[in-house]
VOPA-436133 format. One record per residue: y, x, z of N, C-alpha, C in turn. Coordinates in pm, whole numbers, plus 50000, padded with zeros to 5 digits. Each point is the difference from the previous one (the first is absolute). Layout:
<sites>
YXZYXZYXZ
...
</sites>
This chain:
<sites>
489424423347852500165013349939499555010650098
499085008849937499605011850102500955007050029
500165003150121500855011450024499665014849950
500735006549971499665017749954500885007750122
499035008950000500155006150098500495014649986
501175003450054500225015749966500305011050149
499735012249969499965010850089501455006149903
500905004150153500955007349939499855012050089
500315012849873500065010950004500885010650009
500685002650115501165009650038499885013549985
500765011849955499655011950023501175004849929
500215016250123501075007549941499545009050057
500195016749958499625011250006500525006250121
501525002650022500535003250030500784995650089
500335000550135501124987550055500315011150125
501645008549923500625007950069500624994050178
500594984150002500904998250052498984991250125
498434995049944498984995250093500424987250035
500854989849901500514990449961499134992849951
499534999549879499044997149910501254992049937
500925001849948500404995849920500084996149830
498715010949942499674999249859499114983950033
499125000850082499184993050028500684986350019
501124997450089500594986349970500454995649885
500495005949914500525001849843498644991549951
499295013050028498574991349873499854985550034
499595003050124499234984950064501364988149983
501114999349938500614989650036500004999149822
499905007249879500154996949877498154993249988
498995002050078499084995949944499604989250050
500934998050154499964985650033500324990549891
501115005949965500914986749914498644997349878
499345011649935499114999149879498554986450069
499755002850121499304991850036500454985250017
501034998450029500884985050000499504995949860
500455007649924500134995249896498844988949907
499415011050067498404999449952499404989450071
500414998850127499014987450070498385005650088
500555010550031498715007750058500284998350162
499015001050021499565006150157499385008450067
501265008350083499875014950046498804995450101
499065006050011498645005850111500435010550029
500265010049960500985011150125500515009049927
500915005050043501585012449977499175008950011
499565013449944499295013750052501295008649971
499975008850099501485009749967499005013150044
500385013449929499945012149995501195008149998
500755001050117501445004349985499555014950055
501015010349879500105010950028498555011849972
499124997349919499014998249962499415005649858
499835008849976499965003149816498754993049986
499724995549844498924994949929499665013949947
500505012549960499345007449952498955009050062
499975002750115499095009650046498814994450035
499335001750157499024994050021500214993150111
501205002850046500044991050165499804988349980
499254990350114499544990549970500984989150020
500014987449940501324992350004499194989850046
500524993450121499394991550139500134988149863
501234995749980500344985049904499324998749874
499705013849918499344999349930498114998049999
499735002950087498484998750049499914984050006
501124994750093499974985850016500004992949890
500585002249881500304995549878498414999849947
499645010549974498625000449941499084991350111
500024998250144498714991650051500654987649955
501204995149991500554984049984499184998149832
500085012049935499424994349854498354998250006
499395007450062498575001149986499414985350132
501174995450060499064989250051500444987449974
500705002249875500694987949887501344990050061
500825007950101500564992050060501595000849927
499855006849877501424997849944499515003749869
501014990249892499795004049864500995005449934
501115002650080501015009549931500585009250091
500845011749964500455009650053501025004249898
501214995450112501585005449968500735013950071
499655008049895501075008750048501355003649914
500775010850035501275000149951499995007449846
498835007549975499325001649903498935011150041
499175007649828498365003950106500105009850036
501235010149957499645014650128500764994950114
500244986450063500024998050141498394999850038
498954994849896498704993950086499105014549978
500315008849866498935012750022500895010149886
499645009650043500555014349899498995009249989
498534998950040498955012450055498554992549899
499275005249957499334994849900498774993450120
499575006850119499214991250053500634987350074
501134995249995500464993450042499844984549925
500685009349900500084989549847498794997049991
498455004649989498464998750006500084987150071
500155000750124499524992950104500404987049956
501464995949964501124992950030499104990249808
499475006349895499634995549872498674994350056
499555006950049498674995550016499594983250126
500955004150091500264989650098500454984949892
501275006149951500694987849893498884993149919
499545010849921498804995849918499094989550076
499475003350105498764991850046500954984650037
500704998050079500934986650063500694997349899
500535005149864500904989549928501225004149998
500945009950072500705002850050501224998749909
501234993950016501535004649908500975005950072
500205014549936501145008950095501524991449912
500414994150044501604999350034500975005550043
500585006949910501295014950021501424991149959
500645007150104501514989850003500235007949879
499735010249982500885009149902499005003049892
499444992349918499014997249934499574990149920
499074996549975499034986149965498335001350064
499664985950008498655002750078499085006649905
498914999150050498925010949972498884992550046
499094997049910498834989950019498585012050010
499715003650144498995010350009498674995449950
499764984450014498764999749964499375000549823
501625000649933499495003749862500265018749952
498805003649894500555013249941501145002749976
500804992949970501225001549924501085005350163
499644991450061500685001150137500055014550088
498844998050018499575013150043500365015649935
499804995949882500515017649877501594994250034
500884993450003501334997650044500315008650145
499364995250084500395005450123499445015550074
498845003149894499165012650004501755010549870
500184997849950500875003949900501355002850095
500534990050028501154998850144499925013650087
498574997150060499825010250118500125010949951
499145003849875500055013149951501445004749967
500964997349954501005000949976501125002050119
499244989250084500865007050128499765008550098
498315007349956499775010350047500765012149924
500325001049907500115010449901501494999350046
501044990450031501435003350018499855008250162
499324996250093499625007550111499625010249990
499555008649900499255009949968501475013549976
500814990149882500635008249970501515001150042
500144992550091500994997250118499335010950114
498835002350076499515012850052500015014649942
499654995849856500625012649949501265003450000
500984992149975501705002949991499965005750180
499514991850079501025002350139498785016750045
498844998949953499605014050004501135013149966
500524997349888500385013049922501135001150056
500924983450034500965004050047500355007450164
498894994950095499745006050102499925012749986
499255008249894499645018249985500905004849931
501094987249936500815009249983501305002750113
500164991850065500844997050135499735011550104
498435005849995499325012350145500525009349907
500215002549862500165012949950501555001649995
500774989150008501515003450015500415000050134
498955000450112500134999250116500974988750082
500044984749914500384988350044498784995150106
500514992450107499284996150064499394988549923
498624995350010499454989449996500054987250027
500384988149856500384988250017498704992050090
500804986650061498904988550094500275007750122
499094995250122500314996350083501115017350083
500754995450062500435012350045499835010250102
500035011750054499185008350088500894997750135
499694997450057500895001850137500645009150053
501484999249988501005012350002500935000349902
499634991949917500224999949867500494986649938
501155000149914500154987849900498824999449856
500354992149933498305001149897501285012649910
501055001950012500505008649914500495016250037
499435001150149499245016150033501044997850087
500984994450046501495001950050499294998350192
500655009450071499124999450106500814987550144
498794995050069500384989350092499925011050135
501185002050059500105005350109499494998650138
500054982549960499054998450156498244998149997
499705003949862498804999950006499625015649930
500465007350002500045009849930499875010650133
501074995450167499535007650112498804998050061
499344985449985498804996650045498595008949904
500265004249879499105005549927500195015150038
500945005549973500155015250115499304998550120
500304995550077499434994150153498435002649988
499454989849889498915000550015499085019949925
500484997649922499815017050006499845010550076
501494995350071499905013950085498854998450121
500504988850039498744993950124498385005549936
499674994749885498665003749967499655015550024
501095007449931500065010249993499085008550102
501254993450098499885006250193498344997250020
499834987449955498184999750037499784981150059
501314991849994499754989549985499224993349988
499234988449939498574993949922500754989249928
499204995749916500614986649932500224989550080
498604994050092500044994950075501225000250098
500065010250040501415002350103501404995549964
500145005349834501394997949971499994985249955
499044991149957500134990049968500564994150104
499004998050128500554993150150501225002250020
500545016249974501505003950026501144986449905
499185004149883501034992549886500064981650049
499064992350059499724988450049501015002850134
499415006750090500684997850141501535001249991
500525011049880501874997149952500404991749937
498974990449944500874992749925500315000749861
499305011649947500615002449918499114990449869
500754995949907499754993149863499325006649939
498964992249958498865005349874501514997549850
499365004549886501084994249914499684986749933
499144994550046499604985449933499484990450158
500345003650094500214993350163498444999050043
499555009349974498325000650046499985004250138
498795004550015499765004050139499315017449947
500415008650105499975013849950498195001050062
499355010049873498565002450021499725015850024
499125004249989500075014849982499545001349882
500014989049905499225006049832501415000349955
500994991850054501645000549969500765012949985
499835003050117500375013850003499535012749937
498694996849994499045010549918500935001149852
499764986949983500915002949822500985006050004
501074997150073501325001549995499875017949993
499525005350119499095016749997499885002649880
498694996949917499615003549914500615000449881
501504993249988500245000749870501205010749954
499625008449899500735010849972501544998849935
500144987350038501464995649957501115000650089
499075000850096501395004750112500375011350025
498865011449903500665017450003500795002749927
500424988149862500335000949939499465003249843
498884997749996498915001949897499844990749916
500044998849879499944992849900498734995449976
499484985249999498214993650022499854994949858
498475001349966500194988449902498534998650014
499384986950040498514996449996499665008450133
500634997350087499785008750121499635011750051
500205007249869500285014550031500985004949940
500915013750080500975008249950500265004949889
500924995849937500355005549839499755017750054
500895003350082500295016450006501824998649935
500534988149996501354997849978500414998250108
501275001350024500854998250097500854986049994
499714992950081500184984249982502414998249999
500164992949954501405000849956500524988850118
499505000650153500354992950117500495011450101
500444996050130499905009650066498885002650105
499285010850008499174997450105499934995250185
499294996449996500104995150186499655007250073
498685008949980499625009550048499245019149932
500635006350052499915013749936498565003349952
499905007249877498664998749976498905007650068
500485010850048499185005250133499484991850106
500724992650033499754986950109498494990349981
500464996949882499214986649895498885009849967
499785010649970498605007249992499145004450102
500925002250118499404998150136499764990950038
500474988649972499374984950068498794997949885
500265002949872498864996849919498705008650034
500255013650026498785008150073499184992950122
500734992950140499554994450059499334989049964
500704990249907499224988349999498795002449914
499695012649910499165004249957498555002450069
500065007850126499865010850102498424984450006
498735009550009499194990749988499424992850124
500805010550126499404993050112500674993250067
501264994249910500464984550064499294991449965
499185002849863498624988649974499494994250110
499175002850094499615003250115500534998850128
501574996849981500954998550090500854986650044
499334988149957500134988949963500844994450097
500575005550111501214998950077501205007050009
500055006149899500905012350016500205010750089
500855010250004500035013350046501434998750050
500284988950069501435000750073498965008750206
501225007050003499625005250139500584995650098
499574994650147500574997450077501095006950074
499585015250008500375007850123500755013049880
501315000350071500735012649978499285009549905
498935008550085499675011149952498444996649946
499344989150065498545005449941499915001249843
499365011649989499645004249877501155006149944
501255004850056500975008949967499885010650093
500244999150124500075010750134498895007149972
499625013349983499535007750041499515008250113
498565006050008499115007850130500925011449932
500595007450152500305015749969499405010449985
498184991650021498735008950055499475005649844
499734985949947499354999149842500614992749907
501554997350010500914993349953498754991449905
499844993250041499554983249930500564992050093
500424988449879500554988650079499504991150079
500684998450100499724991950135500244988449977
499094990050095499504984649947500684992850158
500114987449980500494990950098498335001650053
500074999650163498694996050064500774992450132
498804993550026499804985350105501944996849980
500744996449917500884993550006501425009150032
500085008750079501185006750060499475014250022
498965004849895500345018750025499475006649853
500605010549938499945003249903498935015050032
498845001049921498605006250021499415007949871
500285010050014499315009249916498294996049947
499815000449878498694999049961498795004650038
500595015250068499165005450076499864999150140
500894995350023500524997350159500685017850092
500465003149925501395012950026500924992450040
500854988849989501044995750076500024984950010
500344996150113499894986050031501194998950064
501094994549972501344992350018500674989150015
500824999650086500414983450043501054996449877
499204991449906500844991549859501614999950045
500184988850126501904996950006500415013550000
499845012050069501035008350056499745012449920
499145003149934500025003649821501144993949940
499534985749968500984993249909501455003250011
499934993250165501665000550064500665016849945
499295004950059500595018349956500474999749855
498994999249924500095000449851501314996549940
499914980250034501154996649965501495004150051
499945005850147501095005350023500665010549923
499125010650001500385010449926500164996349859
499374993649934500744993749837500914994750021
500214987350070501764996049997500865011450016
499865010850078500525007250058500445010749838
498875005049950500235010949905500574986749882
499914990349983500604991449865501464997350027
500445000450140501484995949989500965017749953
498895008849990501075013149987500344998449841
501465008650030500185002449873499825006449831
499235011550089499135005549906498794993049945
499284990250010498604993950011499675001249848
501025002149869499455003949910499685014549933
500295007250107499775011749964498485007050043
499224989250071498655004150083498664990349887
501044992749896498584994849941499985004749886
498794999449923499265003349882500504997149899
500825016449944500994997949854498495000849871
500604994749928499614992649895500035013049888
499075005849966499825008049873500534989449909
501055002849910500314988449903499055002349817
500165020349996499045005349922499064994250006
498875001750115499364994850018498934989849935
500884987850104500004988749970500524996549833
500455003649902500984997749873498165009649931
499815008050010498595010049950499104988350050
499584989950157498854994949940500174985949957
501254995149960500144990249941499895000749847
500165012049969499585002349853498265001650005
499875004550123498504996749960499274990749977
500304991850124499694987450035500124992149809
501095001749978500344993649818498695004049936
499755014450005499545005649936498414992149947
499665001150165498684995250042499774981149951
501064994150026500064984149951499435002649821
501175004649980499465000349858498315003849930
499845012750098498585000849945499174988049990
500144996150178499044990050000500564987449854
500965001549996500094989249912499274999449859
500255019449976499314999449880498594998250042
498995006650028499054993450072499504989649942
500484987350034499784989650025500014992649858
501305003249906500045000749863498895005449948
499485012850020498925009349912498634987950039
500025001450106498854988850046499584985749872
501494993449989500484987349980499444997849859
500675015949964499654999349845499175005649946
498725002850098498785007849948500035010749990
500855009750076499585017849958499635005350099
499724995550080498845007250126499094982950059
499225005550071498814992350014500604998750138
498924990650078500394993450142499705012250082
498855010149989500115010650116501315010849996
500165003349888501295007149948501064993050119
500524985749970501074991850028499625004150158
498964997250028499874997250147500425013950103
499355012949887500305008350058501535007550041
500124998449830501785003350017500884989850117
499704989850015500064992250030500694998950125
499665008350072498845000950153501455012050046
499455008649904501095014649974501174997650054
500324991449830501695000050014500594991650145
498834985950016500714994050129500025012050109
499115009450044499705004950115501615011450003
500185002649887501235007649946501434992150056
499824991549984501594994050015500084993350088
498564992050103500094997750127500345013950059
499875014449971500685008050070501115004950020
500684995549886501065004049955500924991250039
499464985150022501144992150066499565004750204
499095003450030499994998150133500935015050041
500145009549953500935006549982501105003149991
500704989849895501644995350053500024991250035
498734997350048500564986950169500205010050139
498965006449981500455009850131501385006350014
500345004649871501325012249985500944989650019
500354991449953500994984550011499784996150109
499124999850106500284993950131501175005550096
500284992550093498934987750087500754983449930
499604996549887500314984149988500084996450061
499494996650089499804987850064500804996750131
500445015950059500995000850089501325003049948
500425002549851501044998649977500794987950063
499864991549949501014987050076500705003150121
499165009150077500705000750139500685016850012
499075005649930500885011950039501555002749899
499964991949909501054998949904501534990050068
499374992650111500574988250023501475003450102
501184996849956500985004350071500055000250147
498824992450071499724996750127498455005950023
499815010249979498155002650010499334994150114
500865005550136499204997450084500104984350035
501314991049955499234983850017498974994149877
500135007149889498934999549892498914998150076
499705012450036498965006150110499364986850041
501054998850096499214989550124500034984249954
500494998049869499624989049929499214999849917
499185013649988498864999949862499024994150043
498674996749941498824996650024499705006150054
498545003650025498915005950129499845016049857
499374993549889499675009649885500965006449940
501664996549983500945008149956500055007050129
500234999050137500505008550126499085009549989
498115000549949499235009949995500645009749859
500904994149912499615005249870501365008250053
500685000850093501375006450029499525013250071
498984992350108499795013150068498965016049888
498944987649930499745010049895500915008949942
500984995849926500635006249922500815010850094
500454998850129500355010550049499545009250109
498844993349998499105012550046498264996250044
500065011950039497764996450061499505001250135
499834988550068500154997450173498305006350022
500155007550078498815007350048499674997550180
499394992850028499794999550106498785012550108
500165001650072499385013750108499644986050128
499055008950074499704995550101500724999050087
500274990950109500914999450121499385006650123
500895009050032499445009650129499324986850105
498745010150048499374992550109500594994850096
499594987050072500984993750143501654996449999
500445000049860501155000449987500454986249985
500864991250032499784985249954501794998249888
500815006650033500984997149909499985006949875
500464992349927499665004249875500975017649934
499095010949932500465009550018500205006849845
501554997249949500514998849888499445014449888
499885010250082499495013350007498395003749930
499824983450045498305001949915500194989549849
500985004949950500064990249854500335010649886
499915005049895500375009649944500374989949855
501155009549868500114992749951500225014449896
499864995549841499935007749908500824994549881
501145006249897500534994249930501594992950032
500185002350106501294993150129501065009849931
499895010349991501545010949934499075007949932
500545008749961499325014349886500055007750139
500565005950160499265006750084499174987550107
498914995449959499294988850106500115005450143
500464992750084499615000150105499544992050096
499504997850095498864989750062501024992850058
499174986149984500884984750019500745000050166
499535011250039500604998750155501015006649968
500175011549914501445011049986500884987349929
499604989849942501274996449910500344984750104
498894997050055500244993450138501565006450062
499955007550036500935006950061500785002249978
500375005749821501145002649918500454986050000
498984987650006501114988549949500664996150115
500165006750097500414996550185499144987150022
498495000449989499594989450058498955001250088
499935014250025498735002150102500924996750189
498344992250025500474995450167500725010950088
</sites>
């Protein structure tokens, strides 16, 4: 008696737990169908986790089709046929292969199917179609129900956002790591940077990965942590029914940066080594001063050239110094709340246009130069309008520390980019030339602007804080 030969066919869409447990299910009911039968397996193909509907390519299924076209099996068991195809070029391939070798699909949950006759074939062409059409309208249900979920401002069912339960309810210890990363960006961080940060602590991806900077990028980019209601990855203009993680002033300033086109170009990021370069200021032509040969901070024009440590050292003294007083919130930047409340209505204002826009476009009542132009408008409009109450809402990024019941150990536990985003926010380091032949450093040539409402030079408050030699 000839032996017959069969290919078995595994596949499940979905496999939350990375078990493959649908997959043992199948493969042990179609074992038993093969006992029965008196066949012999030539090989198991499994596609775990895997849809038949789209186009990704299915490794087990490819194998299936070369085992038929070089005649090395005459049947194929699966658990039934939207395990083997749901996509009409699939089904093509899979009739036409059958057709030429002879082929009988064997469905545990079924009856066979003799491809090499008409009758067979309009059977399993009929199947597919049918189980394309329940896929069809199963995408439609979880469509509508998704748009209707962004318009009641429910968070979005499947996988869940980090910070977050899938039912908006917030995870605390991943909820400070997503602040963290904000504010850090904020300060001037890089992806690159905070990823290494997020690796070198330890800290957990939410599915035990290894942290990337495209990781982080997302986590940035998504308007669900301002509290914004998404649907198809852009903003309803609803207010999402979670709590937010980070303020929406914040999240439009990090979205401005990662925007900002000459990080294109920046393919290492814009983390800074040194204290001040590119914050400290020439007192000559106030432009900012750059790190040169390693340890001195150098005017563009070359007006002041300074020894980096004893800059630094000064600097930081006098900030620990002014953060442990008690007053320290009375010297920073109150918050127009008018303001800010006037351009958040704008900011609305402006979303919406563009939205209509995009509708008028959609549905034919202006043409593509029209669209492009308005287009152009309204974005250039509301990129201003958010960079605006990012300014009036600052300093983000040094909140953490100047808010922090301990500022000045905040301070000296922040990063390199929050300790710059502290000294920003409370003031503008101007460096002067150091008198000729002089070798100790001379506190007198540092000036500072923004320090109280009467400024006075970093050597007078040197002094007020009792710390001059």
């Amino acid at each position: 008696m000839t032996a017959t030969y069969a290919a078995l066919y595994l596949r499940q869409s979905r496999d939350f737990t990375g078990e493959g447990l649908a997959i043992e299910r199948q493969e042990g009911e179609a074992q038993g169908l093969i006992e029965r039968r008196a066949w012999t397996v030539r090989e198991v193909l499994r596609d775990n986790d895997v849809s038949a509907a789209g186009k990704k390519k299915r490794p087990g299924f490819e194998r299936l089709l070369e085992l038929i076209e070089r005649r090395e099996i005459s049947v194929v068991v699966a658990w039934d046929l939207t395990r083997l195809t749901r996509n009409a070029r699939d089904t093509l391939r899979l009739l036409e292969a059958g057709e030429a070798a002879g082929i009988t699909l064997a469905l545990v949950r079924g009856s066979d199917i003799d491809l090499s006759t008409p009758a067979g074939r309009l059977t399993a062409s009929v199947l597919a179609a049918v189980a394309r059409h329940e896929i069809e309208q199963k995408a439609d249900r979880q469509r509508a129900a998704a748009a209707q979920r962004a318009d009641q401002g429910r968070p979005p069912l499947g996988v869940r956002l980090t910070g977050y339960t899938v039912a908006g309810e917030v995870i605390e210890a991943e909820a400070a790591t997503v602040r963290t990363l904000f504010s850090r960006f904020a300060a001037g961080d890089s992806l690159k940077g905070l990823a290494a940060w997020l690796t070198e602590t330890g800290v957990p991806t939410r599915h035990g990965g290894r942290w990337i900077a495209s990781t982080v990028q997302g986590i940035l980019r998504n308007p669900r942590y301002a509290g914004r209601a998404v649907y198809q990855g852009q903003t309803t203009g609803k207010p999402g029914a979670w709590p937010a993680l980070v303020e929406p002033e914040v999240f439009d300033q990090v979205a401005a940066r990662l925007a900002d086109p000459r990080r294109v170009t920046n393919r290492m990021g814009t983390d800074r080594k040194h204290l001040g370069a590119g914050l400290f200021r020439c007192a000559v032509c106030d432009r900012p001063c750059s790190s040169f040969s390693g340890h001195r901070y150098r005017c563009p024009d070359a007006h002041v050239m300074r020894s980096r440590p004893q800059v630094d050292e000064f600097v930081i003294t006098l900030v620990r110094a002014r953060l442990a007083r008690p007053d320290l919130g009375d010297i920073l930047p109150q918050v127009d709340n008018e303001e800010v409340a006037r351009l958040n209505a704008e900011i609305g204002r402006l979303e919406g246009r563009v939205r209509r826009i995009e509708e008028d476009y959609d549905a034919e009542l202006i043409d593509g130069r029209r669209y492009k132009v308005a287009t152009e408008k309204a974005s250039a409009e509301l990129a201003a309008a958010r960079a605006a109450r990012a300014r009036l809402t600052a300093p983000g990024a040094a909140s953490g520390v100047l808010a922090a019941d301990d500022p000045v150990a905040a301070f000296d536990a922040a990063p390199l980019m929050i300790r710059r985003a502290v000294i920003e926010a409370l003031c503008v380091v101007r460096l002067a030339s150091a008198p000729r032949g002089r070798k100790t450093f001379d506190p007198w040539t540092l000036g500072a602007s923004r320090w109280t409402d009467d400024p006075m030079t970093w050597a007078e408050h040197w002094e007020a804080e009792g710390l001059a030699a």
